[in-house]
N, C-alpha and C positions, 0 to 999 in steps of 0.2 A: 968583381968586388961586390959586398955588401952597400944596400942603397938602405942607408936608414932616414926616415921621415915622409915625406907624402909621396905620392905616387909617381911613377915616370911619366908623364903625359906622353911623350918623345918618341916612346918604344910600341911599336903592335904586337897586341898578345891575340891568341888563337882566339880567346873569347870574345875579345871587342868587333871581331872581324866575321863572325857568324851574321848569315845574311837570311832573314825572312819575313815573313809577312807580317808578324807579328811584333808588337811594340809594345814594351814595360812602362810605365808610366808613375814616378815616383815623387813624392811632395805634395803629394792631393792634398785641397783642402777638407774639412768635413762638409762641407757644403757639397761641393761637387758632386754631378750628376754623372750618368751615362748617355743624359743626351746633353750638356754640354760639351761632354768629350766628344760627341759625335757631331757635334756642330760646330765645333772647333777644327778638329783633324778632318773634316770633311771638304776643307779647303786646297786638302794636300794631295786627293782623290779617295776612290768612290770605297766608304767603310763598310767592312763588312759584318764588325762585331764590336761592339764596344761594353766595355765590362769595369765597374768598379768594384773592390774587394770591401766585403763586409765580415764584421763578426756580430753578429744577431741583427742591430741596427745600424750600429756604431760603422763607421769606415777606417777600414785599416793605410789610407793616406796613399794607397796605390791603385793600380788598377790597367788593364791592356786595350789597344786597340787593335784589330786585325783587319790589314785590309784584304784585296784580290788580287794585288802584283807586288814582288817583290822590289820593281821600280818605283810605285806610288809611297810604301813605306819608309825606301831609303830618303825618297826627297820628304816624305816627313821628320824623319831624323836629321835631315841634315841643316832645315830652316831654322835651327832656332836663334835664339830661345826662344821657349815657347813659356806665354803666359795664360793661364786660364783661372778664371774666378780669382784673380788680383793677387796670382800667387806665381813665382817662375815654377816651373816642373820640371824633371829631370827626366827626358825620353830617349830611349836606346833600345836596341834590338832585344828582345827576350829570344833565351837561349835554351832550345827543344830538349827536355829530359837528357837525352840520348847521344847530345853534344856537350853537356854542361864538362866542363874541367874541371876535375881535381887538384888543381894548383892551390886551393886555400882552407884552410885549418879556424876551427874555432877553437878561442881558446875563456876558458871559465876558471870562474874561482879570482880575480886577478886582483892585487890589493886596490882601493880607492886611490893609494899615490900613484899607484903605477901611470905612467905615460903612453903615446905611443912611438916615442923615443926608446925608450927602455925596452916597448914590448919589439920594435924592428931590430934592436942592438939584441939581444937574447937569439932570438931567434933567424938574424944575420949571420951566427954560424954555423946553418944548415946549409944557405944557400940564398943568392939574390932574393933580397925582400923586395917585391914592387910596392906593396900599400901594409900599412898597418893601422888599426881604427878600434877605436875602446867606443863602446855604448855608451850614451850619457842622457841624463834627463833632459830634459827638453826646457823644463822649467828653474832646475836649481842648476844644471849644469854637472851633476854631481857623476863620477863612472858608476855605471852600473852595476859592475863589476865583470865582465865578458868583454869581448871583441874579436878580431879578424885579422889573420897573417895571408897576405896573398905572395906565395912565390914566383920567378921565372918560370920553372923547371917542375913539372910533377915530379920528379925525383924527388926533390927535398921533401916533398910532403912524406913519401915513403921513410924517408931516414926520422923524419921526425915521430913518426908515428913508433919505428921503430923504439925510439927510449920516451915513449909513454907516460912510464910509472918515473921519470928521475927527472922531468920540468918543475921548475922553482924557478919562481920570478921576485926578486925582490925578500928572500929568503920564504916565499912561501909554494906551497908545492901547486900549479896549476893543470886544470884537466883539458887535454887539448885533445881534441878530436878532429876527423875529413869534415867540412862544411861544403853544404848547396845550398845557397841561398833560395828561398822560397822565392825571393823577387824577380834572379836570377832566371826561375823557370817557366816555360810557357807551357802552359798542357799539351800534351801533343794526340791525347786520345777524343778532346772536345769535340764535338763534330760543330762541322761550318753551319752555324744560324743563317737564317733570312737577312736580309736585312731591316733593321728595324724601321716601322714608318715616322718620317718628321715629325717633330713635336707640332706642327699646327695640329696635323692630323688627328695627332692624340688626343689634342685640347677640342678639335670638333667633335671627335667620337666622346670623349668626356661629359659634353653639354647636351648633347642628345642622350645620352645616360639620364642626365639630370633632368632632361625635360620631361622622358619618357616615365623616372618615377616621379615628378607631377602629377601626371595624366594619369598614373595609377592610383597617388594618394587622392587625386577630385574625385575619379569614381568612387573609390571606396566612401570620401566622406559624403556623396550625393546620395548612396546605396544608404547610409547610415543615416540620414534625412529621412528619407522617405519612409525606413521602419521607423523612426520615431513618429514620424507624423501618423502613420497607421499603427501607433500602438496610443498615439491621444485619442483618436478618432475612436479607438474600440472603448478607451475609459469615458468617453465624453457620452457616447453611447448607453454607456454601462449604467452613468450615474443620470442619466436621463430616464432611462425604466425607471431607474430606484428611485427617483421622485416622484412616476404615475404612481405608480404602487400604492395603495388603498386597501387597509386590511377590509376583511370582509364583513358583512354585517348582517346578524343570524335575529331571525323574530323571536324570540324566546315567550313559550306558554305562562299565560299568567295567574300566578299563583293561587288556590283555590281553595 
């Protein structure tokens, strides 16, 4: 039977159960760093990567931790909730390109009424709906106009796909396409960083930055001293002739 409304918590799907090093991290706040992450999750065992997602400066509210065993990650996933910079986060396994499932459909174009009552009843007769979710503002609350059908069964997705051009939701016609969530995914070509040194470390190699251009701006302004003082020294000089300075004085023959 068709499940319409929020998700199965109840049921394990293939995707929940993916097991690796790697952790998605969703709910960031803008503040949030990568070495809070890392001083955070660093209590669960030893990180090997911590990364927050950006778009130029801006933080896209996600970001992964990776650690060295796939036993330190699960026991990070499994303490929570996890709060960091006075926000709960949302931590789960990210799922490697190459695993990710085709069970779930984006679906666009979706009218502002629409629900996602409406949008799991529509699309409940392809095949068991686990989750259906419409995008909304953050601030008015208002649909965005898109969201997300997850099924049981990658089959349904194919059948859906199949009548493409004849979805209508609410009499209006919507374009529904395969979805992978980006959040979904862990790079799986990234290669393993270092890992990064403590923020004390940071903060001592940062002040020895700072002392070290000190020591460069004194010399420079000591170096700039000294040519002024030797460039008064040559005018003090200069204007010292020019006051011996004594035109000269010619006998001239007298007139006759």
């Amino acid at each position: 039977r068709s499940h319409f409304g929020s998700s199965v918590a109840e049921t394990p799907f293939p995707y929940t159960r993916v097991m690796s090093t790697k952790l998605f991290l969703g709910g960031l706040t803008p503040s949030t760093t990568r070495w809070m992450l890392e001083e955070y999750f660093g209590q669960f065992g030893c990180v090997a990567e911590a990364m927050v997602a950006y778009q130029g400066v801006q933080s896209r509210g996600f970001g992964f931790v990776n650690y060295y065993t796939i036993a330190e990650a699960e026991r990070a996933c499994s303490c929570g909730p996890h709060v960091i910079d006075g926000r709960v986060v949302d931590v789960k396994f990210a799922v490697p390109k190459d695993e990710v499932q085709s069970n779930k459909v984006f679906v666009g174009g979706l009218p502002h009424e629409c629900t996602t009552d409406a949008l799991s009843e529509y699309f409940g007769m392809y095949g068991t709906v686990v989750d259906a979710t419409i995008q909304r503002d953050r601030r008015t609350n208002r649909s965005r106009g898109f969201g997300f059908v997850r099924f049981l069964r990658n089959s349904s997705v194919e059948l859906v796909m199949k009548h493409y051009d004849k979805h209508a939701i609410q009499g209006k016609w919507v374009d529904v396409k395969r979805a992978v969530p980006e959040a979904d995914i862990a790079p799986t070509s990234e290669p393993l960083r270092a890992p990064t040194p403590p923020r004390a470390q940071v903060a001592v190699a940062y002040h020895e930055v700072l002392a070290m251009q000190a020591a460069l701006s004194g010399l420079a302004a000591q170096e700039l001293a000294l040519r002024q003082a030797a460039a008064a020294a040559q005018m003090m000089a200069e204007l010292q002739v020019a006051a011996s300075w004594r035109a000269p004085v010619f006998d001239l023959p007298s007139p006759t």
